[in-house]
C-alpha positions as CSV (number, residue, x, y, z in Angstrom):
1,X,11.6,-42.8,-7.6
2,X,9.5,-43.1,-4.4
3,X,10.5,-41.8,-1.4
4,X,12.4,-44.5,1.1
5,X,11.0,-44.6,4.7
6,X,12.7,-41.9,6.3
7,X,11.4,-39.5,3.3
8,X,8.0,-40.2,3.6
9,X,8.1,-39.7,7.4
10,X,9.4,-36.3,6.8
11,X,6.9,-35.4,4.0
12,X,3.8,-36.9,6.5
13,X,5.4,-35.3,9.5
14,X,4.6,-38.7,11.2
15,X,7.1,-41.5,12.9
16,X,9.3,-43.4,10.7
17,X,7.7,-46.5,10.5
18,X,10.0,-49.7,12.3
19,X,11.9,-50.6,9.6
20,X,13.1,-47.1,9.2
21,X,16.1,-47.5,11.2
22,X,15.0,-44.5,13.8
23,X,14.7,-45.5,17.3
24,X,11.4,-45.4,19.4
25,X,11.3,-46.7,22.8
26,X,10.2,-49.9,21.8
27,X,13.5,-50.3,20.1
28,X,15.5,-50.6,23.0
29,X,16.5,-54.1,23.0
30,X,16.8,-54.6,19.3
31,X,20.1,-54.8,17.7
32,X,20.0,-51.1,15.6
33,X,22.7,-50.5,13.2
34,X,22.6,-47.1,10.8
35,X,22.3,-49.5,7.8
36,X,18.3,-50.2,8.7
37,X,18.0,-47.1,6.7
38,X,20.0,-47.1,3.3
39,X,19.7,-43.6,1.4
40,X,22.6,-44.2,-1.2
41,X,26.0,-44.3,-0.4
42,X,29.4,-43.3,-1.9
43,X,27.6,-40.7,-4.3
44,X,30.6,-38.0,-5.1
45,X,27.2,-35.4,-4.5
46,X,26.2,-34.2,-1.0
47,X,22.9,-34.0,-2.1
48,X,21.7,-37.5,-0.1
49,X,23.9,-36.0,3.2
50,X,21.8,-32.6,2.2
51,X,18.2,-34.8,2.2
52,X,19.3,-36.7,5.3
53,X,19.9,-33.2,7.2
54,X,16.3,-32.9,7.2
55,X,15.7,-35.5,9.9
56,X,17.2,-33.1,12.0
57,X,14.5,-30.5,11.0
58,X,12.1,-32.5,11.5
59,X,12.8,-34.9,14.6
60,X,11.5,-33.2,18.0
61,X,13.6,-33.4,21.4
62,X,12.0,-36.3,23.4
63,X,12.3,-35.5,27.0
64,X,9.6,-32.1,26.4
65,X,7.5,-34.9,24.8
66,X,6.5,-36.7,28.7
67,X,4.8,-32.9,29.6
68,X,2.7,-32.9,26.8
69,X,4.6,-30.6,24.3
70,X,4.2,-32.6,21.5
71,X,5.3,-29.5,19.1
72,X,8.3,-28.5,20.5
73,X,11.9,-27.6,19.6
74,X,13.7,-30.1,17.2
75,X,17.1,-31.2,17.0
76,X,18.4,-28.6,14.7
77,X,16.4,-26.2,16.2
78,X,18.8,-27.2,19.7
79,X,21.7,-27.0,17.7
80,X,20.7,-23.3,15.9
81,X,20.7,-21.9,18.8
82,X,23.9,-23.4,20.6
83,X,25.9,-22.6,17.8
84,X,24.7,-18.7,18.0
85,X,25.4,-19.1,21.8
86,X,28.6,-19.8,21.1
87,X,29.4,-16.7,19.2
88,X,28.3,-14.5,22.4
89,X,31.0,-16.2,24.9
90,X,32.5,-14.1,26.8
91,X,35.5,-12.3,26.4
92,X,37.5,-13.6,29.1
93,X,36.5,-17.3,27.9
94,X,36.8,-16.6,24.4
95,X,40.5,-15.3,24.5
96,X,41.5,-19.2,25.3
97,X,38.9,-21.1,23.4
98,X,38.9,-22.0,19.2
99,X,35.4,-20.2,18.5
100,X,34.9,-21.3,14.9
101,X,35.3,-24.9,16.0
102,X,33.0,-24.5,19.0
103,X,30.2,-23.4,16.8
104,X,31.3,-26.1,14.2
105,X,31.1,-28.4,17.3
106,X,27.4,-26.9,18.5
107,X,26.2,-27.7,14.6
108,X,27.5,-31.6,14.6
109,X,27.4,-32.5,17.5
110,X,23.6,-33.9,17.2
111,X,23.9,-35.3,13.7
112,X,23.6,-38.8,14.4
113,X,20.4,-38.1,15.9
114,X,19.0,-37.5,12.4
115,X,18.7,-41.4,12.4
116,X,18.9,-42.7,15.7
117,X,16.6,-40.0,16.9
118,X,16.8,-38.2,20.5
119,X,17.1,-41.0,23.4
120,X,16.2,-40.0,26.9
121,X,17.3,-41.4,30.2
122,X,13.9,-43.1,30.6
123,X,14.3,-44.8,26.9
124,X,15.7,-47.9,28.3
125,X,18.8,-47.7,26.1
126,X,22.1,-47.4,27.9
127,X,24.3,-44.8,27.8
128,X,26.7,-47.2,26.1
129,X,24.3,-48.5,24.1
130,X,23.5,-45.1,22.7
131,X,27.3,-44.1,22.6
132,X,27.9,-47.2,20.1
133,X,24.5,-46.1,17.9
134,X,25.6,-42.8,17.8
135,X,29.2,-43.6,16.8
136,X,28.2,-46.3,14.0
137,X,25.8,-43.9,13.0
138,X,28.7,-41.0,12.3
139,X,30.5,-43.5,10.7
140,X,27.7,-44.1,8.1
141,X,27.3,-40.6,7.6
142,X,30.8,-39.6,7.3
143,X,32.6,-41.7,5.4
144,X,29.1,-43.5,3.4
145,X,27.3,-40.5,2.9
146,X,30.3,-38.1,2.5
147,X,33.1,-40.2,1.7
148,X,32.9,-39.6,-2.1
149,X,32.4,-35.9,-1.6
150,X,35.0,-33.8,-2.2
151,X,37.8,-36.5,-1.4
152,X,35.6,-37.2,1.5
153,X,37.9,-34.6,3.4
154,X,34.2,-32.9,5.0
155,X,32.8,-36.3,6.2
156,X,36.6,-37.0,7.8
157,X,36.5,-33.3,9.8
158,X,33.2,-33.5,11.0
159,X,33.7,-37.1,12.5
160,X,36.9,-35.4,14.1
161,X,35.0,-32.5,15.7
162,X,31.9,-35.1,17.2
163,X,34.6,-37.4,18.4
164,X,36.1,-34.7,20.3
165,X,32.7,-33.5,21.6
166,X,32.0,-37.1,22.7
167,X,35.6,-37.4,24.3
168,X,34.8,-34.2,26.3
169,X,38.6,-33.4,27.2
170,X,39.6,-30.3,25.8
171,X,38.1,-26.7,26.5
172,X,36.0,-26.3,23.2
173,X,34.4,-29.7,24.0
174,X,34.0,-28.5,27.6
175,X,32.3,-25.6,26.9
176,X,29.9,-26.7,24.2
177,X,29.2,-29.5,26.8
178,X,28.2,-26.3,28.7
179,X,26.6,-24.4,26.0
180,X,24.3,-27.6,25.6
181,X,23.0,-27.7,29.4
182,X,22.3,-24.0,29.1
183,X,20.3,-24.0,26.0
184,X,18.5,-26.5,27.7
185,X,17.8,-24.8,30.5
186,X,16.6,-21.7,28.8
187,X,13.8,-24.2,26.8
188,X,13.0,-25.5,29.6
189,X,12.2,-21.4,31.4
190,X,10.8,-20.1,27.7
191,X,8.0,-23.3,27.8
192,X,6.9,-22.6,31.1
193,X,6.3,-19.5,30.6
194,X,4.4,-19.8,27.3
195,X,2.3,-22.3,28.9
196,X,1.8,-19.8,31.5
197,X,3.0,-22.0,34.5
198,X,0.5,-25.0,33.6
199,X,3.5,-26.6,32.9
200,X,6.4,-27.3,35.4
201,X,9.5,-28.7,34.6
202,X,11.7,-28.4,37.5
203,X,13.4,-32.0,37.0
204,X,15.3,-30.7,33.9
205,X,16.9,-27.7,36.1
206,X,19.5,-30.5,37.2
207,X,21.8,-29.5,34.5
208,X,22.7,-26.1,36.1
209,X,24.7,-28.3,38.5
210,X,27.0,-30.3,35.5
211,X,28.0,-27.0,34.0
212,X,31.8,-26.7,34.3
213,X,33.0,-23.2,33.2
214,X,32.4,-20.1,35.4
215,X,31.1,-18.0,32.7
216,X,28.4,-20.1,31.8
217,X,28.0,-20.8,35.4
218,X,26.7,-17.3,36.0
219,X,24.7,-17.3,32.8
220,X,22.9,-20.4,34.7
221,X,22.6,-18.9,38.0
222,X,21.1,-15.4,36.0
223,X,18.7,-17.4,34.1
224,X,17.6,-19.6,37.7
225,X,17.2,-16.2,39.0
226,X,14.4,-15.1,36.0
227,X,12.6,-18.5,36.9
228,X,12.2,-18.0,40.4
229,X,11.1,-14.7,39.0
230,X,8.6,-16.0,36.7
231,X,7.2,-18.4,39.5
232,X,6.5,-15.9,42.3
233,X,4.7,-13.6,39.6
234,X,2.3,-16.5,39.8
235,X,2.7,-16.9,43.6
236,X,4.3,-20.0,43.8
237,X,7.8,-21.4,43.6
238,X,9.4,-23.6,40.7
239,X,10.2,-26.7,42.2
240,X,13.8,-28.2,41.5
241,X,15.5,-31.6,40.7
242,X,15.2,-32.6,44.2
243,X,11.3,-33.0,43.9
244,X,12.0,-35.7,41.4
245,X,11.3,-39.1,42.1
246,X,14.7,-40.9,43.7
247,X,13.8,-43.5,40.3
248,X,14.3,-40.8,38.0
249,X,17.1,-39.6,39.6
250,X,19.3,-42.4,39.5
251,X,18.6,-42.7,35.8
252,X,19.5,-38.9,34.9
253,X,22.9,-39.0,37.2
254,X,23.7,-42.6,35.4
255,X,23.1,-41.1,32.2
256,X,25.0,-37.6,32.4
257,X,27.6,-39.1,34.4
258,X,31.2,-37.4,33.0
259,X,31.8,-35.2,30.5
260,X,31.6,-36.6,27.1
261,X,28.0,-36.3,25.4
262,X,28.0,-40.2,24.7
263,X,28.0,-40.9,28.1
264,X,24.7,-38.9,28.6
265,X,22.3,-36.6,25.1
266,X,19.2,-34.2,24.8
267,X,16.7,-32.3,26.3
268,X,18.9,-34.8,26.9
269,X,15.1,-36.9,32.1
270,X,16.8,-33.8,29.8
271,X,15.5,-33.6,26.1
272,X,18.2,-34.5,25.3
């Protein structure tokens, strides 16, 4: 059987074509719906959710894309490392947190990405907009891909989990919230640095400011630190959000407005 369009992007490693169902900027208006791209449905195997995963192998974070880092991180390659952040929280904020469902969270909480790819804040899609793709998507995957797996109890708990990520009301939620800025701004430190200060990407450190809990607030404030660090070693100074342009701004504080990751995503102006 030949590969459907999503498959042969993978195996090319080049963009979906349009009638993949995975979003590109020129997308924006169009009326997207998860069912653009049809791997088969109700199958009592996970093997088509397995296949589908792959997207999120393969699918780079957007936002690095502007600067020129056209091989960056991916989406689960975001999402590795959130989840193993999770399992180093600290004691005092572990003690009152469900860690095996934060790290469950830090694993889903991207998966609709896998096909409606990784909008930014200058995509043109509203944060609505992506919020309903995203959901739709979730829907797709959780009760078409994995309904007929396993009594389709799987596809039911990981809606559960993203929904309370997107919701952003309880701790766990909170703190991956948190756990997602952070990672981000660690990306954003380790790719200056390997590009030796040739790259600058101050506008991204805007994060540091949305994160909520005090423990990951000083993990923040440690890792600013090492950047200021890493800039004077070159005699300068990194510049900061406020040396964006007010345009860009406005579109990053409309788009990570409030907790809940739908009212945002990844590297999130973020990648994101």
């Amino acid at each position: 059987m030949a590969p459907n369009a999503v498959e042969e992007a993978v195996q090319s490693n080049r963009p979906p074509s349009s009638s993949s169902g995975v979003f590109t900027p020129s997308q924006a208006d169009e009326q997207w719906t998860p069912n653009t791209v049809q791997p088969e449905q109700n199958s009592p195997s996970p093997l088509p959710f397995f296949h589908l995963l792959e997207r999120l192998k393969t699918t780079k974070r957007e936002g690095w894309r502007r600067f020129g880092i056209d091989h960056g991180e991916s989406i689960a390659d975001h999402m590795y490392r959130m989840s193993i952040i999770t399992l180093l929280c600290p004691a005092s904020l572990s003690s009152t947190l469900d860690i095996p469902r934060c790290t469950k969270m830090a694993l889903i909480h991207d998966m609709a990405e896998s096909l409606v790819g990784d909008i930014t804040p200058v995509d043109g899609v509203t944060k609505g907009e992506k919020s309903r793709r995203e959901s739709e998507t979730m829907e797709y995957i959780c009760q078409g891909l994995l309904g007929g797996v396993g009594g389709g109890e799987a596809g039911r708990g990981m809606r559960e989990v993203w929904r309370e990520y997107e919701d952003g009301e309880t701790r766990e939620s909170m703190f991956v919230h948190d756990v997602d800025k952070i990672e981000l701004l660690l990306q954003m430190l380790e790719y200056e640095r390997s590009h030796h200060g040739r790259i600058e990407l101050g506008e991204f450190s805007h994060v540091a400011k949305r994160i909520a809990m005090p423990e990951v607030q000083a993990w923040a404030a440690e890792l600013l630190a090492e950047r200021e660090g890493f800039w004077a070693t070159l005699g300068g100074k990194p510049k900061g959000v406020g040396e964006v342009s007010e345009e860009r701004r406005r579109l990053q504080e409309a788009y990570y407005a409030g907790h809940g990751h739908g009212e945002v995503n990844g590297a999130n102006g973020t990648a994101s």
